[in-house]
KOLSE-639832 format. One line per 10 residues: number of its first residue (from 0); their letters; for each residue x, y, z of C-alpha. Coordinates in pm, 1 decimal, always signed. Layout:
N
NUM) A) X,Y,Z; ... $
***
This chain:
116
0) XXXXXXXXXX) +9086.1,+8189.9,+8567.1; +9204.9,+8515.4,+8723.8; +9518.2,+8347.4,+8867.5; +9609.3,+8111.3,+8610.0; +9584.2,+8422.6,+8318.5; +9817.7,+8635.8,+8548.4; +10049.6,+8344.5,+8615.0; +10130.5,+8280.9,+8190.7; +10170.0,+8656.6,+8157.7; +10386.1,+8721.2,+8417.8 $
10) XXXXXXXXXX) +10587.9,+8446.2,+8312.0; +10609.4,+8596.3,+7958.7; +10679.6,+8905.5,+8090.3; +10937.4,+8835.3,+8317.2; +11246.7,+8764.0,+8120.2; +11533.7,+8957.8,+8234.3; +11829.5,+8777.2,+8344.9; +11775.2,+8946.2,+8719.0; +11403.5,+8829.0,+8706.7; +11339.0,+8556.5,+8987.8 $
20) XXXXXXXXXX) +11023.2,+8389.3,+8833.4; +11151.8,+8123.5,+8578.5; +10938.5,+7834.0,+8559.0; +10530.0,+7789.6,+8526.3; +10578.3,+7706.4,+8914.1; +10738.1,+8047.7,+9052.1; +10498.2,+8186.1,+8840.8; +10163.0,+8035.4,+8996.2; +10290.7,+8045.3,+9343.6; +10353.6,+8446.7,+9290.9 $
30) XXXXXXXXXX) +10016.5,+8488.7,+9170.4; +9853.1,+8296.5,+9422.7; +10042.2,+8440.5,+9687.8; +9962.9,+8848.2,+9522.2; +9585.2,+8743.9,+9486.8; +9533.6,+8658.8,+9829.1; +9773.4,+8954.2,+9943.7; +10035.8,+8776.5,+10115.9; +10308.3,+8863.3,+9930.5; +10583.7,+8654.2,+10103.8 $
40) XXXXXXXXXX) +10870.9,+8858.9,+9887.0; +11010.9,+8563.4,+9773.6; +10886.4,+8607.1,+9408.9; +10853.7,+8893.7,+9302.8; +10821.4,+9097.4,+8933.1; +11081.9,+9321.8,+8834.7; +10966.3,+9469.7,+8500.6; +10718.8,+9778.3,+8482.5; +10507.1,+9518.2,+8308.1; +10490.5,+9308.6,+8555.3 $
50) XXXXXXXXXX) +10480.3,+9528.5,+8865.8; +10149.1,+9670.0,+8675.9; +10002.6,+9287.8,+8637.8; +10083.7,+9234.9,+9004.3; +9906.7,+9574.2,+9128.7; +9621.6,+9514.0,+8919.0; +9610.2,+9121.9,+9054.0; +9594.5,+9257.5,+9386.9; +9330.8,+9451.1,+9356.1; +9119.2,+9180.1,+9192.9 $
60) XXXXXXXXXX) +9214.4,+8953.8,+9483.5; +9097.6,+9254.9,+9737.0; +8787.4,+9296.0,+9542.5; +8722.6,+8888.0,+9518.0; +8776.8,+8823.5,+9841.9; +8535.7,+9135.2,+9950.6; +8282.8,+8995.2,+9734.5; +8277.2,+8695.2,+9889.2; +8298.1,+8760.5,+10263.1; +8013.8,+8996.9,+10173.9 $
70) XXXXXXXXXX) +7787.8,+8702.0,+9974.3; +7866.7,+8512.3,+10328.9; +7776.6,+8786.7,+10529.1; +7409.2,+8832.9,+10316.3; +7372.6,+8456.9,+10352.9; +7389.1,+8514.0,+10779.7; +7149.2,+8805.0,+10782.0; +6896.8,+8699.5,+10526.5; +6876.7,+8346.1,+10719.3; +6819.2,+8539.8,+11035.3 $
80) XXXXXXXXXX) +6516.9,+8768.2,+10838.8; +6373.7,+8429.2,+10753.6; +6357.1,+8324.9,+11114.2; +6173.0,+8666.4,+11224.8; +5969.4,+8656.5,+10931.9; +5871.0,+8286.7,+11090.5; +5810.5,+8390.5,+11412.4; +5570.1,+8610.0,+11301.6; +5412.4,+8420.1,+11063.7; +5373.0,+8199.7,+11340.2 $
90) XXXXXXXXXX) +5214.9,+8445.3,+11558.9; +4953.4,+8545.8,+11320.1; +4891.0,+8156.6,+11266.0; +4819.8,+8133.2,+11683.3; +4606.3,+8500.5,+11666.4; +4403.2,+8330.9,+11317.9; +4348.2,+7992.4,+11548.1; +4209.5,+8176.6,+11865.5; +3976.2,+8356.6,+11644.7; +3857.0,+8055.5,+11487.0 $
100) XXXXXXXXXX) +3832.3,+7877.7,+11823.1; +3627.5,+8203.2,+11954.1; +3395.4,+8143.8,+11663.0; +3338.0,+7800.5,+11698.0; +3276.2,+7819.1,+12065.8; +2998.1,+8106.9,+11997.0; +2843.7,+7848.1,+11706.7; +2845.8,+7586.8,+11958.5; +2632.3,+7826.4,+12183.2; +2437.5,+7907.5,+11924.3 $
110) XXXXXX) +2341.5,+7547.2,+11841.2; +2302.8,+7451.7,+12219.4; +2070.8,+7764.1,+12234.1; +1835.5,+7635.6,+11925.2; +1830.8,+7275.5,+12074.7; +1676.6,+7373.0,+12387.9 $
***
C-alpha cells in the first residue's frame, strides 16, 4: 500500500520538464527501489515535494524492514524457549514417573508383606 501510494504521488508531483520520472513505471520502480534503500540513482525526485516523499519513504522502508527481521528474529528465540521449556517438562515427567514407580514398588511390598 505504502509503495503503490508513494509511487501516484510522486508521479503527480514530479512534473517539471527536468524531472526524470514520467510514466506510472519510473514511478514504481523509484519507490520500490527508495523503500528497500537501494537507491540505484537512476530515478530520482527533483522537487522539494518529492525529495520530502522520498525521505519519508525511506524511513518507512527502514522501519518495515526492521520490523520484520525483528518478528523473524522473535519467531527463532521463542521456538528455542519452547524446546527448553520441553526439556524440562520432560524432566519433571521422568522425576513424577520414578516417584510413582518408588510408590508402587513399596505397595507391592506392602501387599507381599500382608500375604505372608
Amino acid at each position: 500500500m505504502l509503495l503503490v501510494s508513494s509511487a501516484i504521488v510522486i508521479l503527480n508531483c514530479e512534473t517539471l520538464p527536468e524531472s526524470n520520472i514520467k510514466t506510472a513505471g519510473d514511478a514504481l520502480w523509484w519507490a520500490f527501489v527508495t523503500i528497500t534503500t537501494v537507491g540505484y540513482g537512476d530515478k530520482y525526485p527533483v522537487t522539494l515535494l518529492g525529495r520530502i516523499i522520498a525521505a519519508v519513504l525511506m524511513t518507512a522502508g527502514v522501519g518495515l524492514f526492521g520490523t520484520f527481521t525483528a518478528y523473524v528474529a522473535s519467531l527463532f528465540l521463542s521456538s528455542g524457549e519452547a524446546i527448553n521449556e520441553a526439556k524440562e517438562d520432560r524432566e519433571d515427567i521422568q522425576q513424577q514417573i520414578e516417584r510413582l514407580s518408588e510408590k508402587l514398588d513399596r505397595l507391592a511390598e506392602h501387599l507381599a508383606k500382608k500375604e505372608q
